[in-house]
C-alpha positions as CSV (number, residue, x, y, z in Angstrom):
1,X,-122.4,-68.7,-10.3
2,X,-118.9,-67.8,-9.2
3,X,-118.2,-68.8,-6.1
4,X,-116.5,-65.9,-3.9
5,X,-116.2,-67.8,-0.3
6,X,-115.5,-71.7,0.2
7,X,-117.8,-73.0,2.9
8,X,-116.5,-75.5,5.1
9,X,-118.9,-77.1,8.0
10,X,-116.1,-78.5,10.5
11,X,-117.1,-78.2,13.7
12,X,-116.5,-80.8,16.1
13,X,-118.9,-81.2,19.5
14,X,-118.9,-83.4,22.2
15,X,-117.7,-87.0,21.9
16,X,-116.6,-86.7,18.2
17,X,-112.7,-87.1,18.0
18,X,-110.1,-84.8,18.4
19,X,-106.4,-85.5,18.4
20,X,-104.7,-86.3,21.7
21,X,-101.7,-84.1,20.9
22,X,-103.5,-81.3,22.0
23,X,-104.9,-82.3,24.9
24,X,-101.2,-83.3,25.6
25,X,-100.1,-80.0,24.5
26,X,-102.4,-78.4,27.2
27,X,-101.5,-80.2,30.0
28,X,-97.9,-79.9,29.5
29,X,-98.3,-75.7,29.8
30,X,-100.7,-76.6,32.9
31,X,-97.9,-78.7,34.7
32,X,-95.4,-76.3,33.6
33,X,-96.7,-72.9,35.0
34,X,-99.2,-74.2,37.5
35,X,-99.1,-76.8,40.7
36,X,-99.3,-80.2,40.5
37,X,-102.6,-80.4,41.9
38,X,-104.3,-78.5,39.2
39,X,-103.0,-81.1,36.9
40,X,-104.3,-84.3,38.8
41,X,-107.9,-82.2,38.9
42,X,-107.8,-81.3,35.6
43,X,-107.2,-85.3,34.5
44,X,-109.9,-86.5,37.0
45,X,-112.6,-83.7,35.9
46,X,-111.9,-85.1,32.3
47,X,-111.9,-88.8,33.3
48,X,-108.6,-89.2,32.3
49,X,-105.2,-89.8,33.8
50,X,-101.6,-89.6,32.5
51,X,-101.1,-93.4,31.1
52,X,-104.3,-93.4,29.6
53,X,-104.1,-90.1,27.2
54,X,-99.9,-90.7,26.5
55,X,-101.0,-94.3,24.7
56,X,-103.9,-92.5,23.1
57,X,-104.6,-90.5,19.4
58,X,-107.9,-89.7,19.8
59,X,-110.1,-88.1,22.8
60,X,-113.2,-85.9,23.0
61,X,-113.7,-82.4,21.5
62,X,-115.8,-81.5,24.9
63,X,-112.2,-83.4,26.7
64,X,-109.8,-80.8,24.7
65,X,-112.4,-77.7,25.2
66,X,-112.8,-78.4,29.0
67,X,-109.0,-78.6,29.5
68,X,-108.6,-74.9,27.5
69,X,-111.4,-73.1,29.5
70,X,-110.1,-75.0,32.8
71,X,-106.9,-73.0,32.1
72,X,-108.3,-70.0,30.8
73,X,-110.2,-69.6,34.0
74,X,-107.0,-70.7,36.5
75,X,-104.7,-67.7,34.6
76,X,-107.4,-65.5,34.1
77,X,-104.7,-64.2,31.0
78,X,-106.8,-63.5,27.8
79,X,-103.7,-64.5,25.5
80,X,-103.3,-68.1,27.8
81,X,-104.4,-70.5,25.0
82,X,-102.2,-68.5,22.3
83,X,-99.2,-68.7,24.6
84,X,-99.9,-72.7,25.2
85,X,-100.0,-73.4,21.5
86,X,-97.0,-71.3,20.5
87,X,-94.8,-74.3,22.0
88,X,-95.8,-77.0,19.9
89,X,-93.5,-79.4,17.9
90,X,-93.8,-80.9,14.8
91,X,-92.0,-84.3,16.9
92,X,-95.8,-84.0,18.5
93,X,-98.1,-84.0,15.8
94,X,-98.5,-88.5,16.4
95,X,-100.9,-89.7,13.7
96,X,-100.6,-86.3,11.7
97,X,-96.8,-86.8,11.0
98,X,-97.6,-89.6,8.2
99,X,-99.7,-87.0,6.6
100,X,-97.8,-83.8,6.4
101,X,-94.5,-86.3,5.3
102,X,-95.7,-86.6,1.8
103,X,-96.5,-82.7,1.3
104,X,-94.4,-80.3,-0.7
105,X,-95.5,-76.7,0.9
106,X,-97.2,-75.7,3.7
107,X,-100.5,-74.3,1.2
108,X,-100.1,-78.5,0.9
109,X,-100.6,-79.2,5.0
110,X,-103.2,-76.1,4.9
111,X,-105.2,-77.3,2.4
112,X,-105.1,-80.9,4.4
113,X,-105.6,-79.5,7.8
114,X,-109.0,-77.7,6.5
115,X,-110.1,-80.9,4.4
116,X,-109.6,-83.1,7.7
117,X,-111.0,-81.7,10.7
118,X,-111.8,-85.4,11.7
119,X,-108.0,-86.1,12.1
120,X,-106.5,-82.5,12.7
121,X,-109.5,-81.2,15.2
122,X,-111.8,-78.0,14.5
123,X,-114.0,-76.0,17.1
124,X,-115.7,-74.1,14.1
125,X,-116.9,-73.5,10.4
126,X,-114.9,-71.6,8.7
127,X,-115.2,-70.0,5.6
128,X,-112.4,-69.9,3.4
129,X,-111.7,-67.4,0.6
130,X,-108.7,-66.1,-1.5
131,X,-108.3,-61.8,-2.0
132,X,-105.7,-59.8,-3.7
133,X,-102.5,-62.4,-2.9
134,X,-103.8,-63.4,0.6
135,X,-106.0,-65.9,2.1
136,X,-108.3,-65.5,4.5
137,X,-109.9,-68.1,7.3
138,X,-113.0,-66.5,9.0
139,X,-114.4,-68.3,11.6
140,X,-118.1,-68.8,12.1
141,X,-119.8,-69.2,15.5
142,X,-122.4,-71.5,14.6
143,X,-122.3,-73.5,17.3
144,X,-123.2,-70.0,20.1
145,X,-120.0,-70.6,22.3
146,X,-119.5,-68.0,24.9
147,X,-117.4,-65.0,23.4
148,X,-113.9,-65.4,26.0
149,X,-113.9,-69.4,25.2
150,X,-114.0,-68.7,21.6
151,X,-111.2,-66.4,21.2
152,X,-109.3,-69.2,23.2
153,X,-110.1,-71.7,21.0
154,X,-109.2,-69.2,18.3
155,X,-106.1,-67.7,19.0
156,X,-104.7,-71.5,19.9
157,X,-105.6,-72.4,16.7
158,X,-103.5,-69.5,14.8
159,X,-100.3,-70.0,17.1
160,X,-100.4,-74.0,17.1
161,X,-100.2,-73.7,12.5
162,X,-97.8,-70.8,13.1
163,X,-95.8,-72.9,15.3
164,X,-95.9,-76.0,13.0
165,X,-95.4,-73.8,10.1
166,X,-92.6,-72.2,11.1
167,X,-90.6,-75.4,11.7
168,X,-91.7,-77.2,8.5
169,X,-90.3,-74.7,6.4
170,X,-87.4,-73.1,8.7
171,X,-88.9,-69.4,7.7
172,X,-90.3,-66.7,9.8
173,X,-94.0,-66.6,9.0
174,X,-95.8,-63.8,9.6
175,X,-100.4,-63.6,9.5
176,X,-101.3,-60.5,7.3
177,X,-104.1,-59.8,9.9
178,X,-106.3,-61.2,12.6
179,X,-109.3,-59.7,13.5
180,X,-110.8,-60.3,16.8
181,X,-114.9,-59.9,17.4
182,X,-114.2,-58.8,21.3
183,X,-113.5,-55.4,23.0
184,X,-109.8,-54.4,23.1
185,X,-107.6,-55.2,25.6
186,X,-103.7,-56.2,25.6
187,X,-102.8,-58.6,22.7
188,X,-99.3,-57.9,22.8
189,X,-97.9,-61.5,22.9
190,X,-100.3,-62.5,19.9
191,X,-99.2,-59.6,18.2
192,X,-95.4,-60.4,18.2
193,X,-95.9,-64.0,17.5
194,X,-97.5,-64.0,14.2
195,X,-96.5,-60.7,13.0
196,X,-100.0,-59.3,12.5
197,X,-102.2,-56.2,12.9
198,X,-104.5,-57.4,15.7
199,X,-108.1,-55.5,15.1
200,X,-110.7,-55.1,18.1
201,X,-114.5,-55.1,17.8
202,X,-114.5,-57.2,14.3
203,X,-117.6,-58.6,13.2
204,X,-116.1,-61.9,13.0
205,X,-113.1,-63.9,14.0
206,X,-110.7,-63.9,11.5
207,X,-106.9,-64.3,10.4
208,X,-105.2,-63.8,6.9
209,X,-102.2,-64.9,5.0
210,X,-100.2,-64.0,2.7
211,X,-99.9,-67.0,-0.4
212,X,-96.4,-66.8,-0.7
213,X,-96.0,-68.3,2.6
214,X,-98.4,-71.1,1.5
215,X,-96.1,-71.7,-1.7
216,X,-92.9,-72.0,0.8
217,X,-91.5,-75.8,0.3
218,X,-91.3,-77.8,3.4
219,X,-87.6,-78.8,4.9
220,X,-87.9,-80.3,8.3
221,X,-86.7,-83.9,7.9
222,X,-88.9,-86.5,9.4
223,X,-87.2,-88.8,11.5
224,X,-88.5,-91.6,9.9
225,X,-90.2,-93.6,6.8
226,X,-94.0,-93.2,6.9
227,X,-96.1,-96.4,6.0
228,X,-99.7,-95.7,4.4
229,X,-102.5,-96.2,7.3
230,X,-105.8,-95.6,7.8
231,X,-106.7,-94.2,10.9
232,X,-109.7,-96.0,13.5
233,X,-111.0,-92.8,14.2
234,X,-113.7,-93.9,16.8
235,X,-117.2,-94.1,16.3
236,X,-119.2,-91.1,17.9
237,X,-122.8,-91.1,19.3
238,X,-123.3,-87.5,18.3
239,X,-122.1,-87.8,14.7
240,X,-124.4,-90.8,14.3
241,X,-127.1,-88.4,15.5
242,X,-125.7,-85.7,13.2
243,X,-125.8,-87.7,10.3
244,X,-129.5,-88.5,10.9
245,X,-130.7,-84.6,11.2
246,X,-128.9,-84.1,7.8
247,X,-130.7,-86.9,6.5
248,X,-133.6,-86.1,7.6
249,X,-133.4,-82.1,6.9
250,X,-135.2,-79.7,6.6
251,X,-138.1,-81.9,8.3
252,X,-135.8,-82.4,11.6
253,X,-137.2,-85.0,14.3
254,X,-138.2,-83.5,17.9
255,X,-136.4,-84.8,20.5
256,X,-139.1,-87.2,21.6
257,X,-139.2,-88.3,17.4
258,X,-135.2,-88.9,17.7
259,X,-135.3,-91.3,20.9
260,X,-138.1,-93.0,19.8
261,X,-135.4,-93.8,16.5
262,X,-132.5,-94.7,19.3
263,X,-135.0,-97.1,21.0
264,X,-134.6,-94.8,24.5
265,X,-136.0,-92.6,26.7
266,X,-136.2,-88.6,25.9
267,X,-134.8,-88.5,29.5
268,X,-131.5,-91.3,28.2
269,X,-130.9,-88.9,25.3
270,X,-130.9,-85.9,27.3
271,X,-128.5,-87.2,29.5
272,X,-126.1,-88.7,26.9
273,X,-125.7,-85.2,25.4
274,X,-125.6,-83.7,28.3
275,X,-122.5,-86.0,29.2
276,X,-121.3,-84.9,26.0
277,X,-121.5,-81.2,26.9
278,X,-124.0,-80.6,24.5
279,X,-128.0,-80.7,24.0
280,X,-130.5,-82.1,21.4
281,X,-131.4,-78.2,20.3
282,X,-127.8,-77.1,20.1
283,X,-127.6,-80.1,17.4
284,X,-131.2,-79.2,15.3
285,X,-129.4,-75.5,15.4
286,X,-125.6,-76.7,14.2
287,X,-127.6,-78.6,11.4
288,X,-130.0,-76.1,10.2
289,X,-127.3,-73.1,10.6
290,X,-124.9,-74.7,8.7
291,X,-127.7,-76.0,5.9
292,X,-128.8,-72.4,5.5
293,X,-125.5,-71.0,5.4
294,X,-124.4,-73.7,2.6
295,X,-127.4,-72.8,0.6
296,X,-127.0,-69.2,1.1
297,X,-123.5,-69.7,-0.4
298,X,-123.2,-72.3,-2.9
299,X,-126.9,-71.8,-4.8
300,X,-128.6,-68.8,-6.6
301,X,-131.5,-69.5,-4.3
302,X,-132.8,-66.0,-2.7
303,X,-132.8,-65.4,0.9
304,X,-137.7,-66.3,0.5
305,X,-136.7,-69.7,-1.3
306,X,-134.2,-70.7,0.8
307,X,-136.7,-69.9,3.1
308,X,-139.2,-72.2,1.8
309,X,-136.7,-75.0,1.2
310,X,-135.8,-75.1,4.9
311,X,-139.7,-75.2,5.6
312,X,-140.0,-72.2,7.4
313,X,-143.8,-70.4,7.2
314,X,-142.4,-66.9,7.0
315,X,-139.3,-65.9,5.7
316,X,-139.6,-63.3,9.2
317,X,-138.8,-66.2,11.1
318,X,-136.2,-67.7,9.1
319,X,-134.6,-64.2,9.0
320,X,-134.7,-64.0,13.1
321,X,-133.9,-68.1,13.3
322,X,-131.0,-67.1,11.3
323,X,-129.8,-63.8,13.5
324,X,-130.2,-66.1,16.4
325,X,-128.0,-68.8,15.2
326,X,-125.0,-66.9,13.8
327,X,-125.4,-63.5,15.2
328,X,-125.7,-61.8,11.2
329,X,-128.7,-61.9,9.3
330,X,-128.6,-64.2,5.8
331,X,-128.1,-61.3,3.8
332,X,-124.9,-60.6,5.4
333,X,-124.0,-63.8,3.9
334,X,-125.6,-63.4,0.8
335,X,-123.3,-60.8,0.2
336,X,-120.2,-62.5,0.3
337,X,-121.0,-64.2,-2.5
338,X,-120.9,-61.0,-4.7
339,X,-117.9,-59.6,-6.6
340,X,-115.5,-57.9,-4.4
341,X,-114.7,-54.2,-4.7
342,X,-111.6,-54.2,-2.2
343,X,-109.9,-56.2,0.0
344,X,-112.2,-55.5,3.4
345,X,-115.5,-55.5,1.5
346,X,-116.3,-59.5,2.3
């Protein structure tokens, strides 16, 4: 079967890792253009403080995510995240400067970026497909995050690669297009920063670039010799408990079923996801979404055996289980997967 979209399940929730540099990032805009006291709530509603997260690589996804919304909410600007981002460095980038050292274009650092979400940070799945000279990066919403924090964490994402890419290569780079699945409203500063048409009331979130940006050679001279490392990425409770439900899919424990496996209480692992800002059903729903939606996309399995493979009785309730998860029905996704007519038919 040819293969039309490229899948990739990168999500990162709760205490999984995320670089510190954004977090950094963030917090540097918030002490810029805000009072000093937002800053010291901001650190102690994280449970961080300044010492702590300057010596650190790594926090938490939920850490990173709070600190956007926290901002989002104090500015009350729509475009706040993209604005935040557009001032990264490349001098910033700590553990990832090793990595994009050895590349020779930016399709190189790309191409790592979306291979590593462990070590660069992700908020979704993305799917990932090449179209008449341009790549696209949709994003998917599997993980149900409220519609304002997603654009956030979208838009910062765009403006933080364009801001790296742009000083890797010493070129002006420009998105072909971003499409935005919200109502319109004034997204002027996203519009001059990365060149693009900026579409309202998209079915998805999605930007697209042109590949002879990604075959530009990188020029920005490190200031120093990389060694080879490998990163301590610490361990996370919720991948651990991840990495069970996969195992265990499509026959996924009940809550009760997975505490009795942790040797706790239903009422313990409750509260250590809820800690986490998550919950034991948003994590049976990540798992299941993203196993239909690899099926759906990498198999010749119709929409009734997937169906059956995922154990579901009727393939009604798989069709409305997978509405409910994504906000599409399968065969939306089924479709992508078909030969392309033109350039907006995915």
């Amino acid at each position: 079967m040819q293969q039309i979209c490229s899948y990739k399940p990168n999500m990162r929730v709760g205490d999984q890792s995320y670089p510190a540099y954004e977090l950094k990032n963030l917090i540097n805009y918030l002490a810029d253009n805000f009072k000093e006291e937002h800053v010291e709530q901001l650190y102690a509603n994280i449970g961080l403080d300044n010492a702590v997260l300057r010596s650190s690589e790594f926090v938490y996804v939920w850490q990173v995510d709070y600190a956007m919304s926290f901002i989002r909410r104090l500015s009350q600007d729509p475009e706040i995240a993209a604005k935040a981002a557009s001032r990264y460095k490349v001098v910033e980038l700590d553990v990832l400067q090793p990595y994009l050292a050895k590349f020779n274009t930016l399709g190189d650092c790309l191409q790592f970026a979306i291979a590593h979400p462990e070590l660069v940070g992700s908020f979704s799945d993305t799917l990932i497909r090449n179209d008449l000279g341009r790549l696209h990066v949709r994003w998917l919403n599997t993980n149900k995050v409220e519609l304002e924090r997603y654009s956030c964490q979208f838009q910062h994402s765009i403006c933080s690669l364009l801001a790296f890419a742009k000083e890797l290569t010493a070129q002006p780079i420009q998105l072909s297009h971003i499409a935005l699945a919200e109502p319109c409203r004034d997204a002027s500063f996203l519009a001059i920063k990365t060149g693009a048409e900026v579409e309202f009331d998209a079915e998805f979130f999605e930007w697209s670039i042109a590949h002879e940006y990604l075959e530009l050679p990188l020029t920005y001279q490190f200031e120093q010799q990389f060694n080879q490392q490998q990163l301590d990425v610490e361990s996370s409770y919720i991948s651990d408990l991840l990495k069970i439900l996969r195992q265990q899919a499509p026959d996924l424990p009940c809550m009760d079923a997975m505490a009795d496996l942790q040797n706790i209480s239903a009422r313990t692992l409750r509260r250590k996801l809820a800690a986490a800002n998550t919950s034991y059903q948003k994590l049976v729903d990540q798992v299941r979404c993203q196993m239909a939606i690899d099926l759906i996309l990498t198999s010749d399995y119709s929409i009734d055996e997937i169906s059956d493979l995922m154990g579901f009785g009727e393939v009604s309730h798989f069709r409305q289980s997978f509405k409910h998860w994504i906000g599409h029905p399968p065969g939306h996704f089924h479709r992508l997967n078909r030969p392309l007519v033109t350039e907006s038919s995915c």
